[in-house]
N, C-alpha and C positions, 0 to 999 in steps of 0.2 A: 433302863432301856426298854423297859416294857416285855421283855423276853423271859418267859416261865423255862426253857427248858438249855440245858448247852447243847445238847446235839441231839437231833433227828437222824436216827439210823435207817438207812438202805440198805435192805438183803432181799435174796433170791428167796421167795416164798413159794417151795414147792414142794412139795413129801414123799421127795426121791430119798432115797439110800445117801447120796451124797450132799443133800440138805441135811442131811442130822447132824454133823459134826455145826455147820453155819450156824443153823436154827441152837443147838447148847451153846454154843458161844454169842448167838446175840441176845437169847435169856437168860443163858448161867452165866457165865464168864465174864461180859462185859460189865452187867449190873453188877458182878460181884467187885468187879476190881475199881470200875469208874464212879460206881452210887455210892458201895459201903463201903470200899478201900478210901477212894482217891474223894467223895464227897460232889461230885456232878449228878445230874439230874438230866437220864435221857429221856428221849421220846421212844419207846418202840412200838414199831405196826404190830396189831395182834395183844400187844399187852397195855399199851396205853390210846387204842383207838377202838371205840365201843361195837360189838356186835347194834346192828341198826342205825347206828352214826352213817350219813352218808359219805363212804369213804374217798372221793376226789376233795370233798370241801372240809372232811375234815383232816387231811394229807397235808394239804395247801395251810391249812391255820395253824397247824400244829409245825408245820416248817417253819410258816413266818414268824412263831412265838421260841424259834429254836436261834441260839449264836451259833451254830456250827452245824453241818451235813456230813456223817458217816457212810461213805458210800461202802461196800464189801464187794469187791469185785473178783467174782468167781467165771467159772466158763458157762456156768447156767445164768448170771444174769446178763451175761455180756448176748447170749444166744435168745433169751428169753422177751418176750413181748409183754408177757403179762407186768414186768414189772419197769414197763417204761412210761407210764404215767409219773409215777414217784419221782424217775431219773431225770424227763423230762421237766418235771415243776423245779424239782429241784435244782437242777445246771441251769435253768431259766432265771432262777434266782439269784444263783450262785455268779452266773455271766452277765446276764443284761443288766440286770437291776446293781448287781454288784452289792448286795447288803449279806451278802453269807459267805460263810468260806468254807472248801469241802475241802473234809480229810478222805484220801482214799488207803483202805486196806487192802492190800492184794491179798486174798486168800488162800492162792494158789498160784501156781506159776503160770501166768496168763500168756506167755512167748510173743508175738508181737501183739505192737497194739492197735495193729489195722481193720481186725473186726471192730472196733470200738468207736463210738459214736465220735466224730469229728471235738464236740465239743468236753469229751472226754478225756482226748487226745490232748487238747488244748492243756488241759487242767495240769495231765500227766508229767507234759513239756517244762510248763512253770514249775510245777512243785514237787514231782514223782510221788511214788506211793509208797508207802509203808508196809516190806513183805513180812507176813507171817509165814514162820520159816515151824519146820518139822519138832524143831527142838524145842519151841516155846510148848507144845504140846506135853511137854513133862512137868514143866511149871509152871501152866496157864494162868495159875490164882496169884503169881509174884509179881506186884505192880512196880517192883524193881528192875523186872527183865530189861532188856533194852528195846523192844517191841514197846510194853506200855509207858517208857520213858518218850519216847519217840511221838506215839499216843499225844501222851499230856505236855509236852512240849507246843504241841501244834490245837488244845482244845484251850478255851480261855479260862479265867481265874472260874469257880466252882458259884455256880447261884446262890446267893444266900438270902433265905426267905427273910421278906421284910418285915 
């Protein structure tokens, strides 16, 4: 299908106190359990998108080479501007074009979901999110939890280089 990656991660990129726990889990954590546990192949901003790449085009390419959108929906990205390019390209793809499917992780307990972009909403309605809850925090690296069952339930079979 022409698609290098399974999923293009969405996180809150910013170097607050409460970005640190996001940011180890969308470097340490996820890679550890969906790359070298589970055998998927993500995309992440900051590790797989190059200092000097122009970052809109190469957002947009690395999306469309991706089967699936991990969104991470925290209260900083739901409040945040800077990181509505991504969400934007993204749910653009995910709705109109209709050729991607986003998994969303609730990161945190988000309470309603009225700040949230109408077409996020939409998403939410269809499919609901998948909350990362307090306790998965003891055994983050267990791709047995029910968290990363739930996960790979919903990401497709794992890229196998040709």
């Amino acid at each position: 299908d022409g698609k290098i990656y399974d999923a293009y991660v969405i996180y809150p990129k910013n170097h607050t106190n409460e970005a640190n726990f996001v940011e180890y889990f969308v470097y340490q954590i996820m890679p550890d359990i969906l790359e070298n546990k589970c055998g998927y192949k993500l995309c992440i901003y900051g590790r797989d998108i190059y200092p000097g790449e122009d970052a809109a085009s190469a957002v947009e390419k690395r999306m469309q080479k991706s089967r699936r959108l991990i969104i991470l929906l925290t209260q900083q990205l739901i409040n945040s501007r800077e990181d509505a390019y991504d969400q934007h390209i993204a749910l653009y793809n995910a709705l109109i074009q209709n050729d991607t499917k986003v998994i969303l992780l609730e990161m945190e307990t988000i309470g309603t979901y009225g700040k949230l972009q109408e077409s996020l909403r939409f998403i939410i309605k269809q499919q609901g999110t998948i909350k990362w809850k307090e306790e998965h925090t003891v055994h983050p690296q267990s791709p047995n939890s029910k968290f990363w069952k739930q996960v790979r339930y919903h990401m497709p079979l794992p890229c196998r280089p040709s």
